[in-house]
C-alpha positions, 0 to 999 in steps of 0.5 A: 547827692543821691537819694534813696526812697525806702519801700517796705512790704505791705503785706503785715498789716501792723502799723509798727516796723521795729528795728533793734540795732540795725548797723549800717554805719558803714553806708550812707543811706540817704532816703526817704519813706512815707513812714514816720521814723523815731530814732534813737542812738547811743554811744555815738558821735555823729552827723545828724542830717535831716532834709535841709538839716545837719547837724552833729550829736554828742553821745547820743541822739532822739529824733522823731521824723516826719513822712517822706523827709529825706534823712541819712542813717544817724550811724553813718561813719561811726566807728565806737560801739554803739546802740540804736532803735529804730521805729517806722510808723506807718501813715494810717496810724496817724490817719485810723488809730489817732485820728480825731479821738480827743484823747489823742489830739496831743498826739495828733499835734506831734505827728503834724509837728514831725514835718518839721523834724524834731530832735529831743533832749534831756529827760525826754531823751533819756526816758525814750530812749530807755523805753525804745531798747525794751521795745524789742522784748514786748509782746504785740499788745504791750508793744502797742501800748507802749508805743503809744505812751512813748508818743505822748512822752513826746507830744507832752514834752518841752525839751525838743528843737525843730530841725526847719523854720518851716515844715519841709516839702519833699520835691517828689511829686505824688506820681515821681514817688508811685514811680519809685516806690515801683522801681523799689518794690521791683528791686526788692522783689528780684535783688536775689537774682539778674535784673536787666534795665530793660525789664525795670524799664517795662515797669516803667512803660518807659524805653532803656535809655529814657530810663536811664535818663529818668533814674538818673535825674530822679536820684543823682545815681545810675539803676545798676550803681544803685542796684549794687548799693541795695544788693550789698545793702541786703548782703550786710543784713544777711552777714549780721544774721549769721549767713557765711559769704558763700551763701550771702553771694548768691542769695543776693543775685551775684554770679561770682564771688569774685564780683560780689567780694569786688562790689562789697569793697566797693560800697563799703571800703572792706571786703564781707569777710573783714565786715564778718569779723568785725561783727563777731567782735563786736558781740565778743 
C-alpha cells in the first residue's frame, strides 16, 4: 500500500490548519503528517482506517489522531451527501502553548493518549461535532478558545476507544521523514509545471535511478504516478473552487488537455467535467 506523508507550508505561524468540508471521497489518500488531526464526519457510511487499524463507521465518525500515523481520508468512497471538518494541530501547540501549565495537563494527556488513535462516541461526538462545524465561522481569537475547549471536552471525556493496544510507531526514521518531507515540499512548490526526476533526484543528492529505487521502496508508488496523484489532487481542489477545466489544466503543470483530462479519469474514475457537475449538484 502506498503511502503518502502531508507537508504543509510553514510560513503561517498559526498553530491551527481548518479545512470545512474538504471532499476527497473520490481519492484514496493514505498519508501521514506530523500534525495532529481531529476529524469529524457526518452523513457517511465509511472505512475508518487508522495505522493498523480499520474499522467501519455508521453514520457519523470523531477521531482524534496522533502526529505522524498514517490514516486514509475518512470520505474515501462515500457516495451520499455528507459533512466533514478537519483540524490539523501543529507539534508546537502541544510542546509551547500546552506545555506543563497545570491547568492544561488533561489536555496534555490527550495528546499523549492520540498516539494511540482515539475514536469518540456518543455525547462527545455529538457535542464536538457540533462545535467543529461552527469552527469555520469564528474569528482567530474565538477560534483558539474554542479549540482549546473542544480539546478539553475531549481530555474530559470517558466515551472514547483506543484504535491500538499500543502507541503506534511510524516506520519512518527521522532522516527517511526529512527526506520526504523535502520530496513533498519540492512538489508542492513546482506541481504547477514539468518536474523532471533528475531535479527531484538533486534534491536528494541521489542519482536518477537510485532515485527511483528509493521513492519506490519508500512508498509502494513511483515519483511520476505519485506526482500524477498530487496534480489531480490540487486539480480537484481548484475544480471545487469554482476553477473551469481549462484553467485547472495548466495551473496544474499539464501541457495538454488531453493528457490531463487522461490523468484525471485515471485517478479518479471520471473525467474533471463529470467530477464539475456532480459538485454543482451537490450545492443545488
Amino acid at each position: 500500500m502506498k503511502i503518502e506523508l502531508e507537508t504543509f507550508k510553514t510560513n503561517n505561524k498559526s498553530p491551527f490548519r481548518l479545512l470545512h468540508n474538504p471532499r476527497l471521497n473520490n481519492l484514496f489518500y493514505w498519508h501521514f503528517h506530523p500534525e495532529y488531526e481531529l476529524v469529524y464526519i457526518e452523513g457517511a457510511n465509511a472505512t475508518r482506517h487508522v495505522g493498523d487499524h480499520i474499522s467501519t463507521y455508521q453514520e457519523s465518525d470523531l477521531v482524534f489522531i496522533g502526529s505522524n500515523i498514517p490514516h486514509l481520508n475518512f470520505d474515501y468512497g462515500v457516495q451520499t451527501d455528507y459533512k466533514k471538518e478537519v483540524l490539523h494541530l501543529k507539534p508546537f501547540f502541544k510542546e509551547m502553548v500546552i506545555g506543563e501549565i497545570p491547568e492544561l495537563s488533561g489536555i496534555r494527556e490527550l495528546f499523549e493518549k492520540s498516539t494511540y488513535g482515539i475514536a469518540f462516541y456518543g455525547e462527545t461526538k455529538i457535542n464536538v461535532g457540533n462545535r467543529m462545524k461552527k469552527l469555520h465561522t469564528l474569528s482567530t481569537f474565538n477560534l483558539f478558545l474554542e479549540i482549546v475547549q473542544i480539546l478539553n471536552i475531549l481530555a474530559s471525556s470517558t466515551d472514547f476507544e483506543l484504535l491500538h493496544d499500543q502507541p503506534f510507531v511510524n516506520k519512518y526514521n527521522n532522516k527517511e521523514q526529512e527526506r520526504l518531507r523535502r520530496i513533498y515540499a519540492f512538489v508542492d512548490e513546482n506541481y504547477h509545471r514539468k518536474i523532471n526526476i533528475d531535479e527531484i533526484a538533486a534534491e536528494c543528492n541521489l542519482g536518477k535511478e537510485a532515485f527511483c529505487r528509493y521513492f519506490k521502496k519508500a512508498t509502494g508508488n513511483t515519483f511520476v504516478c505519485f506526482l500524477n496523484q498530487y496534480k489531480i489532487s490540487q486539480a480537484k481542489r481548484l475544480l471545487m473552487v469554482g476553477k473551469n477545466v481549462g484553467e485547472t489544466c495548466f495551473e496544474c503543470g499539464f501541457e495538454s488537455l488531453s493528457y490531463f483530462n487522461r490523468t484525471f479519469k485515471k485517478v479518479t474514475h471520471e473525467n474533471p467535467s463529470e467530477f464539475k457537475r456532480k459538485l454543482a449538484s451537490n450545492l443545488v
